[in-house]
N, C-alpha and C positions, 0 to 999 in steps of 0.2 A: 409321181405328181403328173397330173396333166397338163399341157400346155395346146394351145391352139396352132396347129400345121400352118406352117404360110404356104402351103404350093393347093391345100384342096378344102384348108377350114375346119378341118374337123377335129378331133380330140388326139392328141400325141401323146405317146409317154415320156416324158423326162426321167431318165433313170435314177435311183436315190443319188450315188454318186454326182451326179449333174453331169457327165463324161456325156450323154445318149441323148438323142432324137428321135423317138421312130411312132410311124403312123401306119397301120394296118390298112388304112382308108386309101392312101395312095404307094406307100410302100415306101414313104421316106425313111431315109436311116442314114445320120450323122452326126459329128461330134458337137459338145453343146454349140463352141466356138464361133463352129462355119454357121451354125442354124442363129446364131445371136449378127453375123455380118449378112447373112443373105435376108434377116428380119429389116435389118437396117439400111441395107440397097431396095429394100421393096418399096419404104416407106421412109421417108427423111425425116419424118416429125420421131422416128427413133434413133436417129444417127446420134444423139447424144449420150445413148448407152457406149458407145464405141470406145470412150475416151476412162470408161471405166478399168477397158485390158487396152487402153494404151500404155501404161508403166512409162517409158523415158521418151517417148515422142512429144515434141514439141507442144505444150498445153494446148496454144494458143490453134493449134489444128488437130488435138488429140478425138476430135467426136467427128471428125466428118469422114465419112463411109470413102473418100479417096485414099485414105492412108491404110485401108483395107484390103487393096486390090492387089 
């Protein structure tokens, strides 16, 4: 699957498994995890994916990119 690189913009492959990152364009290459919190430090209007792998953290602050770091 493709997905959009957040460090150069270009076309990434998401591996079938969902595990991968990687972009030939700048050479990114990481697990989906960190590419879905460093999506969400770029830009806040996605910090609300966040609270989707929060599991037991607090609801009430489960989407904000601080509980991330």
């Amino acid at each position: 699957m493709k997905v959009r690189c957040h460090k150069c913009k270009a076309k990434a492959d998401l591996s079938p498994d969902y595990a991968r990152i990687t972009c030939t364009s700048c050479g990114l290459d990481m697990s989906y995890g960190d590419y879905v919190g460093e999506v969400a430090h770029a830009d806040p209007a996605y910090s609300d994916i966040l609270g989707d792998y929060a599991g037991s953290l607090d609801a009430r602050r489960a989407g904000t990119a601080d509980d991330w770091d």
